[in-house]
C-alpha positions as CSV (number, residue, x, y, z in Angstrom):
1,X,-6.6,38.6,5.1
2,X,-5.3,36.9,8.3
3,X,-5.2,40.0,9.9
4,X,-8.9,40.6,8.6
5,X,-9.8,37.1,10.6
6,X,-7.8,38.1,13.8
7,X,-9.5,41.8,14.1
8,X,-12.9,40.3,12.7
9,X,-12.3,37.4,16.1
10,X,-11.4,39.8,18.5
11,X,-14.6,41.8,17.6
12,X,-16.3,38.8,18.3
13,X,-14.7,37.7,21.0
14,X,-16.0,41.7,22.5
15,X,-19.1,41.6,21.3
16,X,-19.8,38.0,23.2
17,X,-17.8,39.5,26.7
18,X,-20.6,42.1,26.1
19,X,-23.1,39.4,25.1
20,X,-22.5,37.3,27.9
21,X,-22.7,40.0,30.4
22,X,-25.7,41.4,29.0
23,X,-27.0,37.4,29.4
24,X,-25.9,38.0,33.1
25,X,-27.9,41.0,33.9
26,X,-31.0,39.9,32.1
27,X,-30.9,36.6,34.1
28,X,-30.7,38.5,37.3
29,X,-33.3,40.9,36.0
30,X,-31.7,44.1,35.5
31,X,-31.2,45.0,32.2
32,X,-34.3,42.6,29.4
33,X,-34.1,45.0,26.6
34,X,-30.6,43.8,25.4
35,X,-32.0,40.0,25.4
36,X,-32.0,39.3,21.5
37,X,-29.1,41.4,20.6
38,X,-27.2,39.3,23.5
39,X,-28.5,36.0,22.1
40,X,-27.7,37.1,18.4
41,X,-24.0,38.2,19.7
42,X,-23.7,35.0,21.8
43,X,-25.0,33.0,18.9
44,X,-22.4,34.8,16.4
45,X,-19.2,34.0,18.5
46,X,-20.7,30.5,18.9
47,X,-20.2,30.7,15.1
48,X,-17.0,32.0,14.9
49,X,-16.1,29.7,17.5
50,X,-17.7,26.4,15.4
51,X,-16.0,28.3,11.9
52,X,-12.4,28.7,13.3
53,X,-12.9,25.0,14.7
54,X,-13.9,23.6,11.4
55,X,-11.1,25.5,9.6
56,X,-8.5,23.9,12.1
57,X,-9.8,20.5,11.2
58,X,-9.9,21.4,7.3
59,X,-5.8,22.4,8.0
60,X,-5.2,18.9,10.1
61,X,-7.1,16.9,7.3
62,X,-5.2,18.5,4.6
63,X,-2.2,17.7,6.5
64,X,-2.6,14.5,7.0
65,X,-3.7,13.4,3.5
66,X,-0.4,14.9,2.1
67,X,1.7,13.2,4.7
68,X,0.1,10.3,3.7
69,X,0.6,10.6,0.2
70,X,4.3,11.3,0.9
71,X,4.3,7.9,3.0
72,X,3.1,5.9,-0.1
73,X,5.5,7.9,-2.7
74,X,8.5,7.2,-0.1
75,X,7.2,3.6,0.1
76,X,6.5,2.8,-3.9
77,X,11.1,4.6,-4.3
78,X,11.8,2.8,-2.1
79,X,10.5,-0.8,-2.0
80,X,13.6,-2.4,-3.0
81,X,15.5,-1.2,-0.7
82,X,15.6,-4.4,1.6
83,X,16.2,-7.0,-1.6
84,X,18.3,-4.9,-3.0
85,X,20.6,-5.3,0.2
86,X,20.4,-8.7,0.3
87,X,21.9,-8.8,-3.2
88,X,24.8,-6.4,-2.6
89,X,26.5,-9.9,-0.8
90,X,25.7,-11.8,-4.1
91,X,27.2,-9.4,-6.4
92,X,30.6,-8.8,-4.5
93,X,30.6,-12.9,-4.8
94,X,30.3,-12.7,-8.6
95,X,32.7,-10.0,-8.6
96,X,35.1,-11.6,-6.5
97,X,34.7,-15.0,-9.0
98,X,35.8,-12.8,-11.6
99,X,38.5,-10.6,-10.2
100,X,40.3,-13.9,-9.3
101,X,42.1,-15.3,-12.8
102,X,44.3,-17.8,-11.5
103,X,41.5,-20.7,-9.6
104,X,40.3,-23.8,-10.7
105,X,37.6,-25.6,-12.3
106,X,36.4,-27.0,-9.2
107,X,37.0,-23.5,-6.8
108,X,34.9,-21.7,-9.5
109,X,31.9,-24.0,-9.3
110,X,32.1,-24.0,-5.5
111,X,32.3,-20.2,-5.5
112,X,28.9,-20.2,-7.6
113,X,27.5,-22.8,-5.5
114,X,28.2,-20.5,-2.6
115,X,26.7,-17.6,-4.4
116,X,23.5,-19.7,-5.6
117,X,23.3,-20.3,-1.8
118,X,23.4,-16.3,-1.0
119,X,20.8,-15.2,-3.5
120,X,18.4,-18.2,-2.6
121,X,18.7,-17.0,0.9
122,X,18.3,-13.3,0.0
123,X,14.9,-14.5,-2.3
124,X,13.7,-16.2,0.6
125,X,14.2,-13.3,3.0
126,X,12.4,-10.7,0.5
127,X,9.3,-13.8,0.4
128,X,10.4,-14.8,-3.2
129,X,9.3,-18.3,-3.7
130,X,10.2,-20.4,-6.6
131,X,7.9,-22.5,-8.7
132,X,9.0,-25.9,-9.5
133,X,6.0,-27.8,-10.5
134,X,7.5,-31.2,-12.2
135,X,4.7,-34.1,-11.8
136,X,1.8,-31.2,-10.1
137,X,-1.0,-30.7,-11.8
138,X,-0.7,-27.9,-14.4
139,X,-2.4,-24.8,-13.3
140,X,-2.4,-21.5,-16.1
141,X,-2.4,-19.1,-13.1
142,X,1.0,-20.6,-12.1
143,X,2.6,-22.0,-15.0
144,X,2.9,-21.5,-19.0
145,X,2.7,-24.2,-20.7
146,X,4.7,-24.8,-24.2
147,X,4.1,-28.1,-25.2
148,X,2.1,-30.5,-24.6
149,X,3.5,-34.5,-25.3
150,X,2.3,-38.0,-25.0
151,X,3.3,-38.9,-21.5
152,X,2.8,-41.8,-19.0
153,X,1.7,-39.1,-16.3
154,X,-1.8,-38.8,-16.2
155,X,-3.4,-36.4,-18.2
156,X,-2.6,-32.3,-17.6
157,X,0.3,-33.0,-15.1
158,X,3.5,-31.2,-15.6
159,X,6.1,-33.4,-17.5
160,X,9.0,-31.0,-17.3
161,X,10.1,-27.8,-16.2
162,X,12.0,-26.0,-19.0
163,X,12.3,-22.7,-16.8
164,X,11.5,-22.4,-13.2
165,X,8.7,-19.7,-11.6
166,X,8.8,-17.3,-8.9
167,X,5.8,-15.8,-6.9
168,X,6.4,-13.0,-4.5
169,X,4.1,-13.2,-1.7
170,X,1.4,-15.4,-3.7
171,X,1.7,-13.0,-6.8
172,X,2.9,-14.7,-10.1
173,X,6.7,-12.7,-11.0
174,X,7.0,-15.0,-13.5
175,X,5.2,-18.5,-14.4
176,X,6.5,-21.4,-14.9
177,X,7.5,-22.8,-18.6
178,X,6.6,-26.3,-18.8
179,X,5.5,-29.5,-20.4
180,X,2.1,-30.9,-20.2
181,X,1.2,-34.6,-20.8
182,X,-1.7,-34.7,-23.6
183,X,-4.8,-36.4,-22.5
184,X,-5.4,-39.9,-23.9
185,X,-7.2,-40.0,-26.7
């Protein structure tokens, strides 16, 4: 088929030398009785011309839309890739912790301290904010509440939080549980 196309364009690509030089002779006068069959063969190479063109730009497009789609596959495996770096440093801490039997009560909570430390800095890297809404107003796109009690606060306001939040860039990973003071009858 391809070799259909090349012997099919070098045809052409005759027929238009032969077009074009029969244009020549008929604008100098010579030859007019080739002057639509010139036109006709100039026309068709202009054709070929604008139909190899457009098949070029079909072959870039298509090209282009599946590199793209492999950009967003490659992107949606491996999304994680930068957290879950961060938390390598927080797990060889907890592993660490354990692999040591013979440390204290007070080197042990230090060690989880320092590890708290590590993974707070490895949410705050990755743009994982945490939700700690004690005395704000409640809000049900940010928190869930479970209860509500009688309360000094004013009404609606977040008494306590049983179970912190965390939003990743904006976008609820998990609300809030919390406590809501009652309104006032």
């Amino acid at each position: 088929m391809q070799e259909e196309k090349n012997l099919s364009l070098s045809e052409q690509e005759a027929d238009a030398k032969d077009a074009s030089a029969a244009t020549a002779s008929e604008t100098s006068g010579v030859d007019s009785t080739h002057s639509p069959e010139a036109l006709l063969k100039a026309a068709e190479l202009k054709a070929a011309e604008s139909h190899d063109a457009w098949l070029r730009a079909k072959a870039d497009t298509e090209n282009l839309r599946r590199r793209a789609q492999e950009d967003v596959t490659k992107a949606h495996k491996f999304a994680a890739e930068k957290f879950a770096g961060e938390l390598l440093a927080v797990k060889d801490s907890l592993e660490a912790a354990l692999a040591n039997e013979t440390q204290t009560a007070e080197a042990l909570k230090a060690g989880v301290e320092l590890t708290l430390r590590q993974l707070n800095a490895a949410f705050e890297k990755s743009a994982v904010a945490e939700l700690n809404p004690l005395g704000e107003k409640f809000d049900p796109h940010f928190h869930q509440a479970i209860a509500m009690v009688d309360a000094p606060q004013e009404p609606n306001t977040v008494v306590s939080v049983l179970q912190k939040g965390y939003a990743l860039h904006e976008r609820i990973l998990r609300p809030a549980l919390v406590t809501v003071a009652k309104p006032k009858d």
